[in-house]
C-alpha positions in Angstrom: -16.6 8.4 7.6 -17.4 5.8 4.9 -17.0 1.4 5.7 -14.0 2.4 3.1 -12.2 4.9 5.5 -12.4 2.9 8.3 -9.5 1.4 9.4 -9.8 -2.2 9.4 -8.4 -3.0 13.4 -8.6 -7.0 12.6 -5.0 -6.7 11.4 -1.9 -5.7 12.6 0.2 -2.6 11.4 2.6 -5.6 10.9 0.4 -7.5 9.0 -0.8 -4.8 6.8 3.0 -4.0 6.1 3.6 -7.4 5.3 1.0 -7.5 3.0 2.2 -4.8 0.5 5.9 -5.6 1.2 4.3 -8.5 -1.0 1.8 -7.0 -3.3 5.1 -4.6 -4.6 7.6 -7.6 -4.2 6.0 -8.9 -7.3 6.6 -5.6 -9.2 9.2 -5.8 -12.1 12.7 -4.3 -10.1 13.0 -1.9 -13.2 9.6 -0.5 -12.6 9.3 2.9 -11.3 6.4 4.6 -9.5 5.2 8.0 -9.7 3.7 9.3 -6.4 2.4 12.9 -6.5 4.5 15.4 -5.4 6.7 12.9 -3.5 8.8 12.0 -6.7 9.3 8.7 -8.8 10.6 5.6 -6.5 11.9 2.2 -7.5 10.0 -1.3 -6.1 12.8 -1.5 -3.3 12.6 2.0 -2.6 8.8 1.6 -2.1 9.2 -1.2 -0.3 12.1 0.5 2.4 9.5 3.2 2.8 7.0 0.9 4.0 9.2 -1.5 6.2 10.7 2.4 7.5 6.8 2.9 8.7 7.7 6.6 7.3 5.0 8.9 6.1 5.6 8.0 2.6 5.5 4.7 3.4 2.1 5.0 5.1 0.9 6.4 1.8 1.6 3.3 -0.3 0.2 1.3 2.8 -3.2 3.6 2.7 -3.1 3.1 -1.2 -3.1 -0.2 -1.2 -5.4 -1.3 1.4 -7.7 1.3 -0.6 -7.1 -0.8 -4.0 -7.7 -4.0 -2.3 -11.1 -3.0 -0.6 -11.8 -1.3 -4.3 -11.3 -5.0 -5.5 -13.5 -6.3 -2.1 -16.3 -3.6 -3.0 -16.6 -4.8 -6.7 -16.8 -8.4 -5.9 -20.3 -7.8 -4.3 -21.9 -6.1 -7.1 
């Protein structure tokens, strides 16, 4: 397992949820998002599946915390 998929225990589930309720709150509401096989979802409907704590909302949270430690990694270069 790679620093990168670790899980990072210093936060909460909460916390992490919080945190991309956030990051997609910004999203235009119009906006749609394609996610594999899973279909095409709005901002709020990205953002229900997250606060559900489903498995597709898990996905977004994994994606995200991925993106942001993409964004972490590159800052030390």
């Amino acid at each position: 397992m790679t620093d990168n998929q670790k899980i990072d225990t210093r936060y909460s589930d909460e916390e992490i949820r919080k945190l991309v309720v956030a990051r997609l709150s910004v999203l235009s509401s119009d906006m749609q998002i394609s996610i594999g096989s899973s279909g095409t979802f709005t901002r709020d409907e990205l953002i229900g599946h997250v606060n559900a704590n489903d498995d597709l909302g898990r996905k977004i949270e994994e994606i995200e915390l991925e993106w942001l430690r993409s964004w972490k990694d590159k800052a030390h270069v």
